[in-house]
C-alpha positions in Angstrom: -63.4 18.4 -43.4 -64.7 14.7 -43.9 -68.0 15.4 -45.4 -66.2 18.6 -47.9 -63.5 15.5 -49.1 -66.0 13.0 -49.7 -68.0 15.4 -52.2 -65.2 16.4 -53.6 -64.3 12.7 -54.4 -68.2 12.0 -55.5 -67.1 15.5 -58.1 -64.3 13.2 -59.0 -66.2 9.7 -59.9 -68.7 11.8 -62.0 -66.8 14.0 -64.0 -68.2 11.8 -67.3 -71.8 13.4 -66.3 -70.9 16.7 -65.6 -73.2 19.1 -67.8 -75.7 16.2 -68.2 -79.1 17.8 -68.0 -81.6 15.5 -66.0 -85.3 16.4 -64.8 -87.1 15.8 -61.5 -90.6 14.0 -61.3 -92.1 17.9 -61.7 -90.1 18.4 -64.7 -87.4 20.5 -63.1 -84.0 20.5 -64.5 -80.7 20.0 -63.0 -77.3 19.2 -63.6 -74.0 18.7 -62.2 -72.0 22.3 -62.5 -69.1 22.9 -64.3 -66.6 24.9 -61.5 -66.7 28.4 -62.1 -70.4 28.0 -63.0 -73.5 28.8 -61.8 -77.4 28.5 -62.2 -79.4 31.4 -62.9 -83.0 32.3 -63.8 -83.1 34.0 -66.8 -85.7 36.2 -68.1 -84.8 37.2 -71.8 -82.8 35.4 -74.2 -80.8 37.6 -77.2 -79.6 35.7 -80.2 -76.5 37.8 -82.2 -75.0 36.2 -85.1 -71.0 35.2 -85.3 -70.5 38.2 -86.7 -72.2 40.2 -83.6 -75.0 41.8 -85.1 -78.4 41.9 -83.3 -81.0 38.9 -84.9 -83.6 38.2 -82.2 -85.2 38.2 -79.0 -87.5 36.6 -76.6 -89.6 36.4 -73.1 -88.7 33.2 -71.7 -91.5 31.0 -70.8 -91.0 30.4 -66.8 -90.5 26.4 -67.5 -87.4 27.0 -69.4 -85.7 29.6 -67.6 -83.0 27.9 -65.6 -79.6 28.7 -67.1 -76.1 27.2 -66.8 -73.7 30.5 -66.3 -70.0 31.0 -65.7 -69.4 32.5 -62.3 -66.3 34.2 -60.7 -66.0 34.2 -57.0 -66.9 38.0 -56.5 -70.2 37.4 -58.7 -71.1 34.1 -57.1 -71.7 36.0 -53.8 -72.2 39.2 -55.0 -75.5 41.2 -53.1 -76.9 44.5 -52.2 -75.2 47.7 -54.1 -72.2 45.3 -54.9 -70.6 45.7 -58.5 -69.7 42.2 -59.8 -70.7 41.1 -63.2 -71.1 37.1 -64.0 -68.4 37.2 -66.7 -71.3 36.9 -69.7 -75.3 36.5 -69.2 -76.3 39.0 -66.5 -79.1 41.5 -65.5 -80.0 44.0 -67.9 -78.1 47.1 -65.6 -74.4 45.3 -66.3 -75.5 44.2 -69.7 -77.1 46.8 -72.1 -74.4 49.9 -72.3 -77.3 52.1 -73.1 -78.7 51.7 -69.7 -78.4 55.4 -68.3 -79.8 56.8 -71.8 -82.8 55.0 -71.2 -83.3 56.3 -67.6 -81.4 53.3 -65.7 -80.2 54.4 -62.5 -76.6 55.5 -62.2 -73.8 54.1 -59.4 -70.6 55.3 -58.3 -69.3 52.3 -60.2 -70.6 52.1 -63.7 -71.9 48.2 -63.5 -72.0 47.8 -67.1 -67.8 49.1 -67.4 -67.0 46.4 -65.3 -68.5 43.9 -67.1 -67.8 44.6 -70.5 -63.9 44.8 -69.4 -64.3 41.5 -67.9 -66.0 40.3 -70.9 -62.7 41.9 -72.9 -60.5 40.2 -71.0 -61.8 37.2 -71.6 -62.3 37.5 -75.6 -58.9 38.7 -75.9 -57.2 35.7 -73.6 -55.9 32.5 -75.5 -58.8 30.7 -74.1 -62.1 32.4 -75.7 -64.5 30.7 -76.7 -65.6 32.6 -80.6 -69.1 32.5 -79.3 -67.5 34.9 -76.2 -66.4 37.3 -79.1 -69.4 37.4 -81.0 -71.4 38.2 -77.8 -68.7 40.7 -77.0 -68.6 42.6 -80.2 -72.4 43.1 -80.3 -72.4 44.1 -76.5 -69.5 47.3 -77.3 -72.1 48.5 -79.5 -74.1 49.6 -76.4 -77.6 49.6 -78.0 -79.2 46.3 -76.2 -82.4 48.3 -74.7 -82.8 50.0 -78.3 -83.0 46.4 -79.9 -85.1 44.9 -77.5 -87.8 47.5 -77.2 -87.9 47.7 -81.2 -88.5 43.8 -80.7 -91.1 45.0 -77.7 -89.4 42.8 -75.5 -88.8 45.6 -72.9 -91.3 49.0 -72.3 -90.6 52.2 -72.2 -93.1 55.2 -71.2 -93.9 58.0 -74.1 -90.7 60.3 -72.4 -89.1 56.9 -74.2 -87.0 55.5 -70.3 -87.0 52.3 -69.0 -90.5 51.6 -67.3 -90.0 50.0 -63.7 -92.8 48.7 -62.2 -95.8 48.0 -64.3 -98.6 50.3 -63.8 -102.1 51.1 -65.3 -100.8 54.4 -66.2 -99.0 52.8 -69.0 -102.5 50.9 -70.4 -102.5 54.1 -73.0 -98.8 53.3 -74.6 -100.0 49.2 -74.4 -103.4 47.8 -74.7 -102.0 44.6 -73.3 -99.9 44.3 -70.6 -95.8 43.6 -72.3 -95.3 39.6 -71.3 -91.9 40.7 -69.4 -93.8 41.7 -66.3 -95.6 38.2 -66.3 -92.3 37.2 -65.6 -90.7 39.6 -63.3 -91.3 39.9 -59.9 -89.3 43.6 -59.4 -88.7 46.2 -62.0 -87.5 45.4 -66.1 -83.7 46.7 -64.6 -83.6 43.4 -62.8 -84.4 41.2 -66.0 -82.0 38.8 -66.5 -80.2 38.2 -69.8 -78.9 34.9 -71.8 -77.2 35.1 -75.0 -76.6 32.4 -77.6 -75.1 32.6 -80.7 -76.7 31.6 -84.6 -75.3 30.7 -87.8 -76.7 30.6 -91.0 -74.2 27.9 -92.3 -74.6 25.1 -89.3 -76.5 24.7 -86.4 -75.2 25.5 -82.8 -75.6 24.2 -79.5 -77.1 26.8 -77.4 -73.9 29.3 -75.6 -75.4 28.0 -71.9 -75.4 24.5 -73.0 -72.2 24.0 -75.1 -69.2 21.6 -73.3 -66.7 24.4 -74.8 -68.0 27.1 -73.6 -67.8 25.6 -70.1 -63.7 24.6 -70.5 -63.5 27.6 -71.9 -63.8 30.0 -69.0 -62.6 27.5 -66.9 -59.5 27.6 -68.3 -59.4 31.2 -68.8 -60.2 31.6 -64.6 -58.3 29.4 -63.5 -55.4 31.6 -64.6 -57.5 35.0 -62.5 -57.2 32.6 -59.5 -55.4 34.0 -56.0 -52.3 33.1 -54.3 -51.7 29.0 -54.0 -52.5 27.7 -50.3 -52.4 24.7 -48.3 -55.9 23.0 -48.6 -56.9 21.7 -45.6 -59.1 19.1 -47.7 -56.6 17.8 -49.8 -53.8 18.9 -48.4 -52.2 19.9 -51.2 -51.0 23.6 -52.4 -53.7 25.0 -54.3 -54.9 28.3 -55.1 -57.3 29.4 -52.0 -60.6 30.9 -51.7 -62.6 32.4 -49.5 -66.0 33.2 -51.1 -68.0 29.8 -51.1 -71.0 28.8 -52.6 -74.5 29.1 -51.9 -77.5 28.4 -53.6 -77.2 25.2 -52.2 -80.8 23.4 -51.4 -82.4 25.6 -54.5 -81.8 28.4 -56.9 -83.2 31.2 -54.1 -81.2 29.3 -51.2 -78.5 32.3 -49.9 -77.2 29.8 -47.2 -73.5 29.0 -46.9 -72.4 26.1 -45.3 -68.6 27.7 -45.1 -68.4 31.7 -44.6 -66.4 34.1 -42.7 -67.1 38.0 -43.5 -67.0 39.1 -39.8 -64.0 41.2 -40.2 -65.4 44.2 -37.5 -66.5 41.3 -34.6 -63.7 39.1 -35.2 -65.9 35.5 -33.9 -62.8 33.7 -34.4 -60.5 36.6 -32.1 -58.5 34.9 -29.3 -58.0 31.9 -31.6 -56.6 33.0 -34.9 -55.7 36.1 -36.7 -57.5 35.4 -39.9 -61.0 33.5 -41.2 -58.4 31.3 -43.1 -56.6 30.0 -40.0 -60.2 28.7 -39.3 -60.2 26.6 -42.4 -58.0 27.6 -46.1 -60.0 25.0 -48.8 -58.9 25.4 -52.2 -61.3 26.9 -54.8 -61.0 24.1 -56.7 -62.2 22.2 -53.5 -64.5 24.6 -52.9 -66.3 24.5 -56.3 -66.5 20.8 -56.9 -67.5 19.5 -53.3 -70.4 22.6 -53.5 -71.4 21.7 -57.0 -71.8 18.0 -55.9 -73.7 18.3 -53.0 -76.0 20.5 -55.1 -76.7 17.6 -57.7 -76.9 14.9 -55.0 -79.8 16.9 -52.9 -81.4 17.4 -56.1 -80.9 13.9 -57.5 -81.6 12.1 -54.2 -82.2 14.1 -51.2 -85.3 14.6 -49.1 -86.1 18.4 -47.7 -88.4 18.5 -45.1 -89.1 22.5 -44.1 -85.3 23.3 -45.5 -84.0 20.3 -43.7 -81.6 18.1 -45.9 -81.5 14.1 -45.5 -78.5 13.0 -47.9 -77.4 9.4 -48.1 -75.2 8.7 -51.5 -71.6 6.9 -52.7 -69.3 8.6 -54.0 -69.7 6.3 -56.8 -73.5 6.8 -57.6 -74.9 3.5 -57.0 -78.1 3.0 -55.0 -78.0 2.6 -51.7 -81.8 2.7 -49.6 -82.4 5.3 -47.4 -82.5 5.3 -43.5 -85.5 6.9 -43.4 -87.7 4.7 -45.6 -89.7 2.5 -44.3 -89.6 -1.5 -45.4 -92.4 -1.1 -47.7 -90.4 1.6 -49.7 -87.8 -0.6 -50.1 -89.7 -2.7 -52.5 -89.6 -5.8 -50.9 -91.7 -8.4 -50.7 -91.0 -10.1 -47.2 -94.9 -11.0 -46.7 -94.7 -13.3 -43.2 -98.4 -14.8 -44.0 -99.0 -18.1 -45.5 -102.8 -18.5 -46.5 -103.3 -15.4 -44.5 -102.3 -16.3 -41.1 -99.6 -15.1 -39.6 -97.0 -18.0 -38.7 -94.0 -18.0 -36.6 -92.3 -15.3 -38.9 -89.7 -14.5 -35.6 -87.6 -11.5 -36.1 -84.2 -13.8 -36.4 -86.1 -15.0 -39.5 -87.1 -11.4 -41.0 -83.4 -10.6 -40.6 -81.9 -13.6 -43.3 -85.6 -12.7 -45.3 -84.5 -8.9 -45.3 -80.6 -9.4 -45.5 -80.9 -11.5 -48.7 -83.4 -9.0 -50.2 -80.5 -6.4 -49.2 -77.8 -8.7 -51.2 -79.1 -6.9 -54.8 -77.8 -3.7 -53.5 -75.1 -5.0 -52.0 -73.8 -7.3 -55.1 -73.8 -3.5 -56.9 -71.7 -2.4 -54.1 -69.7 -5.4 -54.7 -66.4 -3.8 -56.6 -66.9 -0.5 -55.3 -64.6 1.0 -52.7 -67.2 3.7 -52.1 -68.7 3.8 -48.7 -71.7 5.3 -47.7 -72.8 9.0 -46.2 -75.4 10.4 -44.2 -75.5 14.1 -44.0 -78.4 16.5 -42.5 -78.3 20.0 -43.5 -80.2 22.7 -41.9 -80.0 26.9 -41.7 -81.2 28.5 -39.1 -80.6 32.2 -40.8 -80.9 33.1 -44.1 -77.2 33.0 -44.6 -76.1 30.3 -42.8 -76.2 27.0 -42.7 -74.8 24.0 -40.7 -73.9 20.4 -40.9 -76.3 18.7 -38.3 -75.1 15.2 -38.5 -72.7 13.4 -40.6 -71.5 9.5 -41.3 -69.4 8.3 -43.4 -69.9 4.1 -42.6 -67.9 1.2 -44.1 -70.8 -0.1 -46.7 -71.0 -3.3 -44.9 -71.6 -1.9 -41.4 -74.4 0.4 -42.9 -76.4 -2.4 -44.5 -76.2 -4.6 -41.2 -77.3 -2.1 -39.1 -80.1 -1.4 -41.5 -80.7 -5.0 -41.5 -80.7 -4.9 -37.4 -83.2 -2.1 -37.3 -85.6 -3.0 -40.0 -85.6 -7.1 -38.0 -86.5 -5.7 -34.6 -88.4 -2.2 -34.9 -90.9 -4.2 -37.2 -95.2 -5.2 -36.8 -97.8 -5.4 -39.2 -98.7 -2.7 -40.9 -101.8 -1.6 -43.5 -101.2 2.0 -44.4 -99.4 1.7 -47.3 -100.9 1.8 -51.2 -99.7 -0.4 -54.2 -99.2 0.6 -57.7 -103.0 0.1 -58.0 -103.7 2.2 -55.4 -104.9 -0.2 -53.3 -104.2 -0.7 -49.4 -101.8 -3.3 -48.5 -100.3 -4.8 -45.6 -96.6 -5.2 -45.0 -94.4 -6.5 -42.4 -91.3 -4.5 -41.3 -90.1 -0.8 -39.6 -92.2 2.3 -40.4 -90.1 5.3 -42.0 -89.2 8.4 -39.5 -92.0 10.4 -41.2 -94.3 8.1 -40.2 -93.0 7.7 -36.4 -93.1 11.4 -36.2 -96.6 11.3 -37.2 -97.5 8.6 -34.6 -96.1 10.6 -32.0 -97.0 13.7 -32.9 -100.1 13.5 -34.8 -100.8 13.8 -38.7 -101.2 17.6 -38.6 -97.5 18.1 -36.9 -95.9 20.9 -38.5 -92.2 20.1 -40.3 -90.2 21.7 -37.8 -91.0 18.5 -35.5 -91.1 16.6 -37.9 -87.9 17.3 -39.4 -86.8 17.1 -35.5 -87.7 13.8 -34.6 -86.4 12.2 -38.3 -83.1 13.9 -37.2 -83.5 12.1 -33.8 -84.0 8.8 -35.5 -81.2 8.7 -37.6 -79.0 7.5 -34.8 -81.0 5.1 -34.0 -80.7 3.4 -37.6 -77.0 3.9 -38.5 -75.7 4.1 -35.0 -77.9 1.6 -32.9 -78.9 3.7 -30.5 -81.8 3.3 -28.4 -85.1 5.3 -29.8 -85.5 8.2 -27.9 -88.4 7.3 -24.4 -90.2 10.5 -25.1 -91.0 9.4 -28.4 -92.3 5.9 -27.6 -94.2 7.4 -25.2 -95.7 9.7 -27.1 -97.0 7.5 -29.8 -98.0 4.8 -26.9 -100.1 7.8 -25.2 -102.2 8.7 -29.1 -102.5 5.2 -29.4 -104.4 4.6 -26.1 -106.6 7.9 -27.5 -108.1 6.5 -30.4 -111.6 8.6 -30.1 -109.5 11.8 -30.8 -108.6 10.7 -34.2 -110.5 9.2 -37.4 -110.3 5.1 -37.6 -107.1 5.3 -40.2 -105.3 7.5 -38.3 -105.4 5.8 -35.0 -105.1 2.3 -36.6 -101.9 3.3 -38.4 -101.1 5.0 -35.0 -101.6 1.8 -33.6 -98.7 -0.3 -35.8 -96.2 2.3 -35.7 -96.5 2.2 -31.5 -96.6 -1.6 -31.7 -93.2 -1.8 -34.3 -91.8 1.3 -31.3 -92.4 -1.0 -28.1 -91.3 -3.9 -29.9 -87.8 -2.7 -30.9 -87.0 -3.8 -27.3 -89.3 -6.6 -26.5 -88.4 -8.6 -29.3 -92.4 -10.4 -29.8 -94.2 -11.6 -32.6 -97.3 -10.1 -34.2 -98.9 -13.8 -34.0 -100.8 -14.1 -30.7 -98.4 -15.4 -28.0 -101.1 -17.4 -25.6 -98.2 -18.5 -23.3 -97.5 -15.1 -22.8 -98.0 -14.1 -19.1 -97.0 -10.8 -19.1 -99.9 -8.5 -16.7 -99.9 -5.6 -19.6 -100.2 -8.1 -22.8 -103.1 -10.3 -20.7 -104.9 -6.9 -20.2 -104.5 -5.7 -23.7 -106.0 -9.1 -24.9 -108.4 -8.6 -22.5 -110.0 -5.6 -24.7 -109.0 -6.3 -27.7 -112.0 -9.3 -27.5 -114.4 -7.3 -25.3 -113.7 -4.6 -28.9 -114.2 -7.9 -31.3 -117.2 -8.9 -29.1 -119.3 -5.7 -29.1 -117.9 -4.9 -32.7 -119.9 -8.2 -33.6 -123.3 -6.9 -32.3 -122.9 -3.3 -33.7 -122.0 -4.3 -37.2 -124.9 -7.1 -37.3 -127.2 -4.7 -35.7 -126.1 -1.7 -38.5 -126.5 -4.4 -41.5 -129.9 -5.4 -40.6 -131.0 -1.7 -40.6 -128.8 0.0 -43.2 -126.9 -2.8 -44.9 -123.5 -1.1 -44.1 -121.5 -1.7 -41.1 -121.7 0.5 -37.9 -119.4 3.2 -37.5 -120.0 3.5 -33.5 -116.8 3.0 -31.5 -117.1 0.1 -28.9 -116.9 1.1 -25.0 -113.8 -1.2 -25.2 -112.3 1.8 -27.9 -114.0 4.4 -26.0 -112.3 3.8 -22.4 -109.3 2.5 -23.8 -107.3 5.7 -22.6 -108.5 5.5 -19.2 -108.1 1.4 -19.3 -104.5 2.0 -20.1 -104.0 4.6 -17.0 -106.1 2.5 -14.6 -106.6 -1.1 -16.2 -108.4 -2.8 -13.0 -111.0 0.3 -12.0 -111.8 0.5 -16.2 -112.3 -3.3 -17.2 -115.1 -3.0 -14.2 -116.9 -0.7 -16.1 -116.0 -2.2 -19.5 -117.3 -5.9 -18.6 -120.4 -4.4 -17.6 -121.4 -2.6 -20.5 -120.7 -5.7 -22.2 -123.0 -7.8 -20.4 -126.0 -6.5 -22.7 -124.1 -7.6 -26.3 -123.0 -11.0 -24.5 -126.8 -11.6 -23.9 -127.6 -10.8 -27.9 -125.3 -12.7 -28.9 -126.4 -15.6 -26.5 -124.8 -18.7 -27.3 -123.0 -17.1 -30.5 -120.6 -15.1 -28.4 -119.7 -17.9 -26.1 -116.3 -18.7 -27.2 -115.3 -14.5 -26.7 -117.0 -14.8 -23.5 -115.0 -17.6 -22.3 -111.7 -16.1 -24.0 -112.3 -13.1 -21.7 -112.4 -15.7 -18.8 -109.6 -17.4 -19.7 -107.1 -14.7 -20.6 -108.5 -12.7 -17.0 -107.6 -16.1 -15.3 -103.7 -15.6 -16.3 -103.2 -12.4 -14.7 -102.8 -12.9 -10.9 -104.4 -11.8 -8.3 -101.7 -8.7 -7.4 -101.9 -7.8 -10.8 -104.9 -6.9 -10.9 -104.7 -3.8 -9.9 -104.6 0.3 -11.4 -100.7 0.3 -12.0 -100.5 2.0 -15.7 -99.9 -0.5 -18.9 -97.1 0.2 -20.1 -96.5 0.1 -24.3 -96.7 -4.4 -23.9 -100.5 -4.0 -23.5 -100.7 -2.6 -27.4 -99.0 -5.7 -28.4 -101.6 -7.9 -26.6 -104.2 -5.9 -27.8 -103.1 -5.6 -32.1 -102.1 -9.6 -31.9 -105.1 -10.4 -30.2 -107.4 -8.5 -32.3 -105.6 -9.9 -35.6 -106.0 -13.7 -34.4 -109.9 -13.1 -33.9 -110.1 -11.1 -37.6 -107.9 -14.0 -38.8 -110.4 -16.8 -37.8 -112.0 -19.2 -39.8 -113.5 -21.6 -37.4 -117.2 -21.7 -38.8 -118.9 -21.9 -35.2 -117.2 -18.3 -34.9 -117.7 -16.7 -38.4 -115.4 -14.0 -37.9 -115.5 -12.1 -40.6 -112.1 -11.9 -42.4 -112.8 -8.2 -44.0 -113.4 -7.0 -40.0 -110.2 -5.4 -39.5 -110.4 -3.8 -43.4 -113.2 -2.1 -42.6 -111.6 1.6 -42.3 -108.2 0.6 -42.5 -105.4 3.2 -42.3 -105.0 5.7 -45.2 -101.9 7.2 -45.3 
């Protein structure tokens, strides 16, 4: 009941921006429900004047059609034949009272009797609203279809019913297809309705948007609520429900996180006698914790294939994601100095990166918040579960965010500016990204979403990353010729930042290291540099451009990693022909390949498989020789730009 309290509290430290209409980067709107309210997609909006006459109608335009509605509990989870009006906007069956008369289909119950007594109800209580009684007094007039098709909002055929579907049949009664079935997607009897309220004396806020509306119904539902209950959240006694929310990820999401309608199966038998034995959470509860989880996914989560990643404080203030990566963070720990990489050691990222953490923590400061994680996921269309949930001391979070983006860290040139422009950065890569490595760029969400959840533990909990996924992104690594250049060199740094998690090495070239995998990976990382050299001369000469052949170096470099001894035979002889182009050019790579090969010993030098080390050897090796200035060398510093990764 952890993750239902802390949403609840998050409800409580916002109630100032409750109703506060905000947009997404596509425009879309949301807000932070009222309780006892709902989002719906209307369809047609009705204006009636205070004195509840009929004065206008419209088609809503698709953009604007989210609307803000109360809800009771029957009506929140209402489906199928189910009678259960929303207490005032609903679909045009429970609304209009002239329905039947206009060929509407008739129930056992009469949907539009039970709403217009609820809507009674309410207009008579102590707590209505006077825009609830102009809407009302209009509605008993039962003549909403005859107003809106002399507006020619709805259609009716020449036998004057309700049209359903539209049909070409009906291109004799109108030339031009009625705009209502641009925005329907079943028959007109589904159209949803919104009403507001005009005066000719003063403006008024729109009925879905007005503060007093909301209290209004509030108050008058709270006083329709059950019997009062011990709430397991709270523990306090509160009145109880048992109908929760949905709509949860989006507006079509039927999902509940918290349901229990198997009254035939009994799932629960053997255990307890009734659902709320399970778990009785007050509808107050209920409502608030839903209604913020709704905003926070909205305002701040990431859905990958229906899969929720939440972090937030109850408080609101910003706290970076697990998931990023250190670029997103907006950091800029760059470990070069006139290009070269120095000794930028991990212990030295970590102060680098913990003081660039202190901004967010100074905002955390005063705040008694801590921070949550929470995945979401359904595997049904009406259920969902809670996959993985923290709540961590604020402290604790941003240290071990600090201890995984110092040690899963290397170079990496995947990432665009504000310019758009390529740029290199030095830290961890975000799950997304290691998914991608291991799986390949075209792996569908479902393992993607999979390995991010895997991840997560790995961040917030310090566990050790998962050996199937290392492997995986070591194995595409060692395949670059069965990807494009970008691909396998962003591969590349994300297997590199992977391996190095647990070895702990630098991305500048460690030529005391003696390890038999790094030596080897050094070893073709020049004999790549070496022919490179020759192609891209030879390609310049003839076409002015570099060439975009891949070395042998590249082109065994899968089989070198399985059987390193048997492959560097074959990979040193097709060398011997660029060596002699070169001629006295491509001495100092020649003798670096004698040099590192004279570091590995002698039973070394054998077919045992590289394990992940050898990429080290082979990116800090390639990046010393790109990073070269020595003039007898010329190696070009643009080498290793030349198809860099695009993400």
């Amino acid at each position: 009941m952890s993750w239902l309290l802390h949403l609840y509290e998050t409800y409580e430290s916002n109630l100032d921006r409750v109703g506060e209409v905000l947009k997404k980067d596509n425009g879309q709107e949301y807000t932070l429900l009222p309780i006892s309210h709902t989002t719906q997609t209307a369809h047609i909006e009705v204006a009636v004047s205070e004195s509840g006459e009929f004065l206008a109608a419209e088609v809503i335009d698709k953009s604007d059609g989210s609307t803000l509605i109360p809800c009771t509990e029957d009506s929140a989870s209402r489906a199928g034949s189910k009678v259960a009006p929303y207490p005032l906007h609903d679909k045009l069956s429970y609304v209009a009272g002239d329905f039947t008369a206009y060929g509407g289909a008739t129930k056992k119950e009469d949907p539009f009797q039970a709403y217009i007594e609820q809507l009674e109800d309410w207009a008579a209580s102590p707590y209505a609203h006077p825009h609830v009684k102009s809407i009302y007094k209009y509605l008993s007039k039962r003549q909403l279809i005859q107003d809106l098709a002399k507006e020619g909002i709805v259609a009716l055929d020449a036998e004057e019913q309700l049209i359903g579907k539209w049909d070409k049949k009906y291109e004799a009664l109108y030339p031009e297809k009625p705009k209502i079935f641009s925005s329907l997607t079943g028959d007109q009897e589904s159209a949803f309705i919104r009403f507001t309220v005009y005066s000719s004396v003063k403006p008024l806020e729109k009925v879905w948007k007005d503060t007093e509306m909301y209290h209004s119904f509030i108050q008058y539902y709270n006083h329709k609520l059950g019997e009062e209950k011990l709430c397991y959240v709270t523990g306090k006694m509160l009145p109880s429900t048992d109908k929760h929310a949905n709509k949860i990820r989006n507006a079509a999401d039927k999902a509940k996180l918290i349901s229990a309608n198997d009254t035939s199966g009994f799932t629960y038998r053997g255990r307890f006698s009734d659902s709320r034995d399970v778990a009785s959470i007050s509808y107050e509860v209920s409502q608030k914790a839903h209604n913020a989880l709704k905003w926070l996914i909205n305002h701040q989560g990431k859905i990958i294939d229906n899969r929720v990643f939440l972090v937030w404080t109850n408080d609101m203030q910003k706290v970076p994601a697990p998931e990023d990566d250190t670029f997103d963070l907006n950091f800029d720990l760059s470990p070069t100095v006139d290009n070269k990489i120095e000794s930028f050691t991990n212990k030295h990222f970590a102060v680098e990166f913990a003081k660039a953490l202190g901004g967010y923590k100074n905002q955390l400061a005063n705040s008694k918040s801590d921070v949550n994680l929470l995945i979401l996921d359904s595997a049904t269309t009406g259920r969902m579960a809670v996959l993985y949930y923290r709540n961590m001391d604020k402290d604790l979070y941003f240290n071990r965010l600090i201890e995984w983006h110092s040690t899963c860290v290397w170079l990496h040139r995947y990432r665009k500016n504000h310019d758009g422009e390529y740029v290199q950065f030095f830290g961890a890569p975000a799950t997304k990204d290691i998914a991608y490595a291991a799986y390949g760029s075209k792996a569908n969400d479902k393992i993607v979403k999979g390995v991010m959840e895997r991840m997560l533990p790995c961040i917030v909990d310090g566990r050790a990353i998962p050996a199937d996924i290392i492997k995986s992104a070591i194995y595409r690594a060692s395949n670059p010729v069965a990807m494009e250049k970008w691909e396998w060199e962003k591969t590349l740094s994300i297997a590199c930042a992977l391996v190095n998690k647990k070895e702990g090495y630098k991305v500048a070239l460690d030529k005391d290291n003696e390890n038999r995998d790094y030596l080897f990976g050094r070893m073709l990382a020049v004999a790549d540099v070496l022919e490179r050299r020759v192609l891209d001369e030879e390609a310049k000469r003839s076409s002015g451009s570099g060439s975009s052949r891949v070395s042998n170096a590249i082109r065994y470099m899968n089989s070198f990693s399985q059987h390193p001894a048997r492959t560097w035979m074959t990979i040193q002889a097709s060398l011997q022909p660029y060596q002699e182009k070169l001629g006295s050019k491509g001495y100092y790579l020649t003798s670096l390949i004698d040099e590192i090969g004279s570091k590995i010993k002698e039973e070394d030098f054998n077919n045992k498989p590289l394990s992940g080390k050898y990429l080290l050897g082979l990116y800090s090796q390639r990046h010393d020789l790109f990073q070269k200035k020595d003039k007898t060398e010329h190696v070009a510093d643009d080498s290793i730009n030349e198809g860099d990764a695009q993400s």
